[in-house]
KOLMARTOR-148712 format. One record per residue (C-alpha): x, y, z. Coordinates in steps of 0.05 Angstrom, whole numbers, padded with zeros to 5 digits, always signed. Layout:
BEGIN
XYZ...
end
This chain:
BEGIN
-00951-00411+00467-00939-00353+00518-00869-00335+00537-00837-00313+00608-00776-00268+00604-00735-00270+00672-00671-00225+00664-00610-00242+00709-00572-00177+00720-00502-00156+00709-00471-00172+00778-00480-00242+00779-00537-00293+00802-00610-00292+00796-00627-00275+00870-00585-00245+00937-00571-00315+00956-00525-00327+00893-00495-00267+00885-00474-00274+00967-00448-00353+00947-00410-00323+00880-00379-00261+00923-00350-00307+00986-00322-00352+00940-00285-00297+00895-00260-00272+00956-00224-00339+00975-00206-00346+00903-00173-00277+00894-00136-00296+00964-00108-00354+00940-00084-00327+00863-00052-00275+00908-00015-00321+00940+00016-00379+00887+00028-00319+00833+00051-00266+00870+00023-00201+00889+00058-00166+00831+00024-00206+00783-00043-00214+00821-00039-00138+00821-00030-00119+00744-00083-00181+00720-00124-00198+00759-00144-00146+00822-00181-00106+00769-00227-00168+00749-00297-00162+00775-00356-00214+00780-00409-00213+00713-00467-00249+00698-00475-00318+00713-00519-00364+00678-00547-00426+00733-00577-00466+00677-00502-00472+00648-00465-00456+00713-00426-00409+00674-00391-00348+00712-00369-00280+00674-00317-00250+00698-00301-00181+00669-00240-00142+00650-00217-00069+00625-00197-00094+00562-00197-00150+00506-00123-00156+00510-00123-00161+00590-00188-00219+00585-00139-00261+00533-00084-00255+00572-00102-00276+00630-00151-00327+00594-00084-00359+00568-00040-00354+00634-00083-00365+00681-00153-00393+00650-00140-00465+00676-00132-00443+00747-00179-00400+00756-00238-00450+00731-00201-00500+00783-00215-00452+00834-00289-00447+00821-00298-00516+00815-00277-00529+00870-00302-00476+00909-00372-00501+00915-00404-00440+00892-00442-00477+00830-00391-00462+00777-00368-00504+00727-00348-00462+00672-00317-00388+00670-00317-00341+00621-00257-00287+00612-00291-00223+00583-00278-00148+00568-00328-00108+00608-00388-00085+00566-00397-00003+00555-00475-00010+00552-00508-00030+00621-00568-00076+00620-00583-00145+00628-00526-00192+00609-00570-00262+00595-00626-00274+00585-00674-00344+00584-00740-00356+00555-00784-00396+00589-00831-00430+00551-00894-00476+00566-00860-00554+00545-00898-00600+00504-00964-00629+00542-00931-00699+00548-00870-00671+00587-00909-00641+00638-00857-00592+00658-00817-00527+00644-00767-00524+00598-00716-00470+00596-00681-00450+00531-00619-00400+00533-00627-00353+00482-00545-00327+00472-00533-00344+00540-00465-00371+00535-00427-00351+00471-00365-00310+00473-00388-00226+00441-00322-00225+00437-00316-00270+00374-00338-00239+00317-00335-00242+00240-00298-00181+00237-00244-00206+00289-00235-00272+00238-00164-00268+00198-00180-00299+00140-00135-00332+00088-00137-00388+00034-00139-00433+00092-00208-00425+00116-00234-00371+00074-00281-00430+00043-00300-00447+00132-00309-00369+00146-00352-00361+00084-00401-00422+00112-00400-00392+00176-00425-00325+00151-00480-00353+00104-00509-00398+00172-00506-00338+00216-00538-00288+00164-00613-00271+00163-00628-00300+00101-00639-00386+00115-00581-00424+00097-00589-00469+00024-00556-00523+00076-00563-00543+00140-00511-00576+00175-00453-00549+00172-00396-00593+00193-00328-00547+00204-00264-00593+00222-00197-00573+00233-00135-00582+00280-00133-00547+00354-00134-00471+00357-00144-00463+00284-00211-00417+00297-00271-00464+00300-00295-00450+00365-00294-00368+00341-00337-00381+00278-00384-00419+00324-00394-00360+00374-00390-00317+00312-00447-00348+00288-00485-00352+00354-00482-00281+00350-00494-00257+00280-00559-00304+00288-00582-00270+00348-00566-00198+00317-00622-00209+00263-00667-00256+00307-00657-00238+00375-00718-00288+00406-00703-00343+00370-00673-00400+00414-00594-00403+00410-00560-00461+00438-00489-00465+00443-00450-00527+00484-00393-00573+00472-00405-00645+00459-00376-00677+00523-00437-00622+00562-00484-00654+00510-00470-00718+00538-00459-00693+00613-00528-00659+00614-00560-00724+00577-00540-00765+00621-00555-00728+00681-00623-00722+00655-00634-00792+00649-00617-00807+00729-00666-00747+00745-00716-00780+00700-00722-00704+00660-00706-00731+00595-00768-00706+00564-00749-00640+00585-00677-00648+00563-00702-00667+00491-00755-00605+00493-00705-00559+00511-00657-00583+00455-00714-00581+00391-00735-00507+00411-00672-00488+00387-00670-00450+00329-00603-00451+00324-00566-00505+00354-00488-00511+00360-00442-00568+00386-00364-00566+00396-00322-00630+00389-00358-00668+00362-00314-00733+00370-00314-00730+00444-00378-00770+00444-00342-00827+00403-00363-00893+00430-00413-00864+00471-00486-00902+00442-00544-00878+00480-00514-00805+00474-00507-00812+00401-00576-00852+00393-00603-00773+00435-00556-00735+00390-00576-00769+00326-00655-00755+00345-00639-00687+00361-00601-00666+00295-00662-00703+00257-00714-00662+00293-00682-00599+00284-00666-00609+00212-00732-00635+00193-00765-00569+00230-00714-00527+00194-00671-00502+00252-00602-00491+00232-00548-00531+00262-00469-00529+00263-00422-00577+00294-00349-00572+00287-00292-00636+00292-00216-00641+00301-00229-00684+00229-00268-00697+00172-00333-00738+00188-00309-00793+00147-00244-00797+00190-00285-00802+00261-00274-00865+00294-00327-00895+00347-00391-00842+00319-00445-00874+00294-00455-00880+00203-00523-00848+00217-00491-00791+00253-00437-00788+00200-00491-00787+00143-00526-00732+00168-00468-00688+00179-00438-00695+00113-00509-00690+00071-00506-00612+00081-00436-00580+00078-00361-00599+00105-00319-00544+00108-00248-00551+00132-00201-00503+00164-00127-00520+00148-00068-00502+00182-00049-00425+00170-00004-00412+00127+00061-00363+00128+00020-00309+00101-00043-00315+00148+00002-00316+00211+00031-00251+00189-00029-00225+00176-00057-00253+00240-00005-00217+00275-00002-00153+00238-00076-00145+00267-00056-00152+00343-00005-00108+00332-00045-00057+00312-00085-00067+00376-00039-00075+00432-00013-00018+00437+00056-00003+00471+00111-00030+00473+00120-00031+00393+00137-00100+00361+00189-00095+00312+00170-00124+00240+00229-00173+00252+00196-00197+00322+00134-00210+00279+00174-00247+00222+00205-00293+00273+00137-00302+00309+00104-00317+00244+00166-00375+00225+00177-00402+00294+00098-00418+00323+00066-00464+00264+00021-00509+00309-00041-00467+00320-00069-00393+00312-00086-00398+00385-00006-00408+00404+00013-00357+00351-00039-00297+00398-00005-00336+00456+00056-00318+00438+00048-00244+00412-00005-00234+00480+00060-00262+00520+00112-00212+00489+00075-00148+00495+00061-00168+00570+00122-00185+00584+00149-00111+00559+00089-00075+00594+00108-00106+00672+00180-00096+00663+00186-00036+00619+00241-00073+00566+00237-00063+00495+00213-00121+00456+00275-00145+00398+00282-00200+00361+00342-00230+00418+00282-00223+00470+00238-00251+00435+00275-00317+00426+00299-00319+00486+00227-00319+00514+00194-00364+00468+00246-00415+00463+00208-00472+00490+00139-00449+00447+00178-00448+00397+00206-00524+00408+00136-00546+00430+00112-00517+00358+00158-00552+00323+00146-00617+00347+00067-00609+00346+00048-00640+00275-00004-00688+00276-00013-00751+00242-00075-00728+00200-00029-00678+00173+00017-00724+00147-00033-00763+00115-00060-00717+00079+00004-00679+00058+00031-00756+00029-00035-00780-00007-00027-00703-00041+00042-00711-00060+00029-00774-00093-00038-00762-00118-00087-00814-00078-00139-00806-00043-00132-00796+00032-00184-00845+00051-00126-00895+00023-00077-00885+00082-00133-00934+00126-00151-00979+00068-00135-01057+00059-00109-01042-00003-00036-01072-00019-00032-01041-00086+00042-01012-00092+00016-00944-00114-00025-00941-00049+00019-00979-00005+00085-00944-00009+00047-00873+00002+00026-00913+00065+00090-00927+00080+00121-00859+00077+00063-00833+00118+00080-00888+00172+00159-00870+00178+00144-00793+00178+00090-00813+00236+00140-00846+00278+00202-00791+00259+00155-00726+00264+00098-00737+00320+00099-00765+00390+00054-00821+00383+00077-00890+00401+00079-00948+00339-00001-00980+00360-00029-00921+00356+00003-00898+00292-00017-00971+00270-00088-00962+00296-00095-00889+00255-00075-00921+00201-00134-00969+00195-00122-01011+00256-00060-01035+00238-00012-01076+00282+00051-01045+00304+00094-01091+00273+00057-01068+00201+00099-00993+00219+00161-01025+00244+00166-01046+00173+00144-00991+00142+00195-00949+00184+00239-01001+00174+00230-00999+00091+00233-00924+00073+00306-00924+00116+00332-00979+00074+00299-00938+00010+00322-00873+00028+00395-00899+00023+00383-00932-00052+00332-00896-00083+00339-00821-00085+00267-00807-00112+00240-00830-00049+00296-00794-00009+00279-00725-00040+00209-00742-00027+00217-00746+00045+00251-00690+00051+00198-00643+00000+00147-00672+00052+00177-00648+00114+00194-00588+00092+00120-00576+00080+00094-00607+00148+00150-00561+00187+00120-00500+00158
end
């Protein structure tokens, strides 16, 4: 099989017609940030942003900054809105990319296009790195005791020798640094093996691009495209829950690639066992290679997470005692935790103030209440079937043992005191329990906690240890 190399430059579309499209838009875009943030603002983020590559298999736009730290900030503040603005401009964008500008010059993507199988009948185009982040990398990856096992995984699937399994399943809670081992990966792999196929693409694409295939009648090129990866990586994974035709696709997919001995990676907001609505065939094949789970961070990883951007972003200096109270106060994600810091040192750098610890609360008080309140119902599962020694998959059992049914119980009441959700769906993550099953739960570890103090110290050991 002969390959064809096309090469989309560094300004932005593959011919004059899409880099004209791409440039009117911007304009109208940059018009109207002007506008509802205020020239100010507009001025110091984003004036200096320029147009980068853009990838029309994807419809993924670059757009490039001085720095790391000005791309995350303004990835944070104002990502949402600006991939609003393309969407809606009708330039062909669905997805935007917030990048430091690259020292070397050269071609920013590039596609291999390769001859498809005889039946198919058509071309099939395969992005080789076309749409992972550079700037995610193993070296930019705080590690800790909470995903040093997940970071280790990550390394051996990205390294040149071949993997002893293949796939690796990485779940965790949101922000905790999935989606950076996956580009980490992308890239690693594409370091050693820079022409083999790399496909990187959440699962909700996977089932957008499936299904537009299907009502172009390009399926067979959809499925070509997908098993010439060498290297094949899928986001969130539970967003194609309930979803059968995608997940009869995805499931022929993963067993095609496996069985040719492509390496695949696909990361969850749980364990599979845990994933409601995905398919026991899908399940199976994601945990017969390796699960690797990235826990909250802990005290010790957020300082250390910290400490690191600190050395990086440069003035104004962040007291230790800013970083302390950062490290105490924002427990929900790693992601909120750089949120926080990149918010700070912002802050100080447009106004010229000092950054103490009185400013710093003052300007994170509602992060700060928004962490607090952010612990999620998995968590408490599996911090109660630890404390009393059972085995998680019990919290969604029919089992009415007492041993396993009052763990249940005290997982249901912290539910309903520590998380948001309403009393069905704490019922229906607990095995698809009625609501009236937690009102009584609720209901029973009140009375309890004013007669038996065992259980009352319990409680309290176990929010102490889901607040932080």
């Amino acid at each position: 099989m002969k390959d064809r190399v096309a090469m989309v430059d560094g300004r932005g579309g593959e011919d004059a017609q899409d880099t004209a499209r791409l440039e009117f838009a911007w304009t109208a875009i940059r018009a109207g940030l002007r506008r509802d943030i205020g020239a100010r603002m507009f001025d110091q983020w984003l004036k200096p942003a320029r147009l980068g590559a853009y990838c029309a298999d994807s419809q993924t736009l670059d757009l490039l900054f001085t720095s790391d730290f000005t791309a995350n900030f303004v990835t944070g503040q104002f990502g949402d809105r600006l991939r609003l603005a393309w969407r809606a401009s009708g330039a062909g964008v669905r997805e935007v990319r917030l990048l430091r500008a690259p020292d070397a010059t050269g071609p920013r993507l590039l596609r291999v296009v390769e001859e498809a199988p005889a039946q198919a009948d058509a071309l099939v185009e395969v992005q080789v790195a076309c749409n992972f982040q550079p700037r995610y990398r193993f070296e930019d990856f705080i590690t800790g005791e909470s995903n040093q096992f997940a970071f280790s995984a990550a390394q051996t699937m990205g390294a040149a020798e071949e993997p002893r399994f293949s796939p690796l399943f990485l779940h965790g809670g949101t922000g905790q640094g999935k989606t950076h081992l996956l580009h980490a990966i992308a890239r690693a792999f594409s370091s050693h093996s820079p022409s083999e196929p790399v496909l990187y693409m959440s699962a909700e694409r996977f089932m957008m691009e499936f299904v537009n295939a299907m009502r172009a009648h390009e399926t067979m090129a959809f499925k070509a495209r997908l098993r010439a990866a060498r290297l094949l990586l899928i986001d969130d994974i539970q967003f194609i829950a309930g979803k059968g035709s995608t997940q009869e696709e995805f499931l022929h997919t993963i067993n095609d690639l496996i069985d040719s001995g492509a390496r695949i990676v696909v990361t969850a907001d749980r364990a599979p066992q845990l994933l409601d609505g995905i398919d026991a065939r899908i399940l199976s094949r994601l945990a017969g290679g390796l699960v690797a789970d990235i826990r909250p961070a802990d005290l010790d990883l957020r300082l250390a997470i910290l400490e690191a951007k600190r050395a990086t972003a440069g003035d104004p200096p962040v007291p230790d005692a800013v970083i302390d109270f950062l490290a105490r106060s924002i427990r929900s994600n790693v992601r909120e935790l750089e949120g926080a810091f990149n918010k700070l040192i912002a802050y100080g750098q447009l106004t010229g103030r000092s950054i103490d610890l009185d400013f710093a609360q003052g300007m994170l008080a509602d992060a700060v209440r928004a962490s607090a309140r952010r612990i999620t119902v998995d968590e408490i599962q599996k911090a109660c079937a630890a404390h009393y020694r059972i085995d998680p998959a019990e919290m969604r059992s029919k089992r009415r043992a007492r041993a396993i049914a009052r763990p249940r119980q005290v997982a249901m009441y912290l539910a309903k005191k520590m998380t948001p959700r309403s009393l069905p769906e704490i019922g229906r993550i607990f095995g698809g329990r009625d609501h009236s099953t937690v009102i009584h739960a609720v209901r029973t570890i009140e009375q309890l906690r004013e007669t038996n103090p065992d259980i009352d110290a319990d409680i309290r050991a176990l929010q102490r240890q889901l607040e932080g």
